[in-house]
N, C-alpha and C positions, 0 to 999 in steps of 0.2 A: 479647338479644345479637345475633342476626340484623337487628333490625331496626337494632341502630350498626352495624354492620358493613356495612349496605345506605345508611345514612345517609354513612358515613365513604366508601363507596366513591363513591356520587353526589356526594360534597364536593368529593373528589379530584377525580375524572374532570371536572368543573364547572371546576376549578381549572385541571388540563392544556391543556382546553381553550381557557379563557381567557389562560392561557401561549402557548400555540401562536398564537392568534390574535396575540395580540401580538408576539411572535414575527414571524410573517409580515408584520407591518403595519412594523414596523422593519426591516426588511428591505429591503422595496418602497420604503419610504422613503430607506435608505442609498443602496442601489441608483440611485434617481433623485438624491440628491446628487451620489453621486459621477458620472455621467453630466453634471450642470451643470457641476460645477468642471470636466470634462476640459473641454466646448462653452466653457468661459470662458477657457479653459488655452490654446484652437485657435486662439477668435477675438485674444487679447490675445497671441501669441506667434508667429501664420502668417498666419491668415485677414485679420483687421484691418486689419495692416502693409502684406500683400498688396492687400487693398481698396486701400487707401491709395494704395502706389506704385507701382500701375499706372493706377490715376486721373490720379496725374500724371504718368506720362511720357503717358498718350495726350492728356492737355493738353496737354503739352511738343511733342507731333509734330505737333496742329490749331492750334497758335500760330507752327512751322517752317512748316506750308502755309501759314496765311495770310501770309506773312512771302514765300513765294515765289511765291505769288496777285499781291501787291501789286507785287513785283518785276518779276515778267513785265509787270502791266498800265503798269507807270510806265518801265522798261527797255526791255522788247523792243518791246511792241505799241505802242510811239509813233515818229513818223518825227522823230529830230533831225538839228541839225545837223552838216553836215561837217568844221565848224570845229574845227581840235586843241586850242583850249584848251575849247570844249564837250565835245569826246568824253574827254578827260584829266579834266574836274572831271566828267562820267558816270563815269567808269570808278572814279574814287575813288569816288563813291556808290554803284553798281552794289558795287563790292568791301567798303566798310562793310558793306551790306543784307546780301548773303551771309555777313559772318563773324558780323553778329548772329543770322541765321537757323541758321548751325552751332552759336554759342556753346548755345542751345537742346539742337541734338541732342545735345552734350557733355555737358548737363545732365541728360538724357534718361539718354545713359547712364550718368554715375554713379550715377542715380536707380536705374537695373539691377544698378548692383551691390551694391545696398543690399538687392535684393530677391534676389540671389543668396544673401549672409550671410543675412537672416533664415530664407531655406528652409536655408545649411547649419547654422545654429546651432538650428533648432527643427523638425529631417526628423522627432523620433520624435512632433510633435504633427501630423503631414503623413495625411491619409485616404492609402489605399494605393490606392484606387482614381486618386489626383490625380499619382500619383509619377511616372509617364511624362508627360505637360503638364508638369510642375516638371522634371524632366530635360531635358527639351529647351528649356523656357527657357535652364537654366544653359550648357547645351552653344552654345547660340546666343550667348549673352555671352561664354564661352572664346573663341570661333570671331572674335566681334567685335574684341575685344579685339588677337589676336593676327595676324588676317588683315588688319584694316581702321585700325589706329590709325595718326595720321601717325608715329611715330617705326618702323612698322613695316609699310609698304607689303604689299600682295599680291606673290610673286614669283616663285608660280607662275603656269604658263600660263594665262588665263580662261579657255580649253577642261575642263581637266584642273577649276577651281571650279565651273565649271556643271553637271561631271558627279557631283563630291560634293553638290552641292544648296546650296539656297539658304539666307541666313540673316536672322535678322527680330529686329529690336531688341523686339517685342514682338507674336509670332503673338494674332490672335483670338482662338484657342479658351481663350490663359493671361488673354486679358483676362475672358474670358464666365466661366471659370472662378472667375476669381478673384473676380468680383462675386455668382455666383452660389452658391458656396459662404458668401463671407459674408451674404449673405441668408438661403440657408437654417439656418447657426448663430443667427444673430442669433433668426429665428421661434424655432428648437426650444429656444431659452435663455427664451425668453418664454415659451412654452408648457410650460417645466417650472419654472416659479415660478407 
């Protein structure tokens, strides 16, 4: 009798064991699923988008430079004539150049506000560490929007805007972010498959 009883108990305990094991291995495994689908959740719903549309407004703003590279070098930096129907057919090309060079920034910034909705329709897939960078984007597109659009001139003093600070269709640190975060999603999605 002792010795089933010694039998049945090393069965068991054999058994729990390899329960638990298993147990823990499904686990670690869930575990690491669910951590992918969020990284997949991040990249397909903030990060991506974000890669994405700020890729193209900073194409959009090195396509506005060269645009007024070109301008300066064919406009200013040449000596033309004084003649009024020369400086009249400059002035209409001179003014084409510039409104194809703004049509850009307009593109620019719709492109901003595209990247506004994806941060307000996807802030709970947002790291919290990135929410001040994405706040001040957005505050910088409000600010654009309402301080700088033609239908709605600046009209307070420039004194009184220089002392609230400046505004940027698109700070550095949300471009580096934003590529840098999708980079590092993209590794850690690799690395957990």
């Amino acid at each position: 009798m002792a010795d089933t009883l010694q039998l049945l108990i090393s069965f068991l305990g054999g058994g729990i064991i390899v329960a638990l094991i298993n147990w823990a291995r499904t686990t670690r495994s869930e575990k690491a699923s669910r951590k992918h689908d969020i990284l997949k959740e991040q990249i397909t719903k903030v990060y991506g988008p974000l890669y994405f549309f700020a890729g193209l407004t900073e194409a959009l703003f090195a396509l506005n430079d060269r645009f007024h590279k070109a301008y300066n070098e064919h406009f200013v930096d040449q000596k033309w004539s004084d003649d009024v129907r020369t400086q009249e057919s400059l002035r209409k090309e001179a003014d084409a150049t510039l409104e194809l060079a703004n049509y850009y920034v307009g593109m620019a910034r719709d492109n901003n506000a595209k990247i506004v909705n994806v941060l307000r329709e996807n802030y709970a897939f947002i790291d919290p560490e990135d929410t001040e960078v994405f706040q001040q984007f957005v505050i910088d597109h409000l600010r654009m929007e309402k301080e700088f659009r033609a239908e709605n001139p600046l009209k307070t003093p420039f004194e009184v805007y220089l002392k609230v600070g400046e505004i940027s269709y698109s700070r550095p640190e949300f471009l580096e972010l934003a590529r840098s975060r999708f980079s590092e999603k993209n590794e850690a999605i690799k690395s957990s498959q």
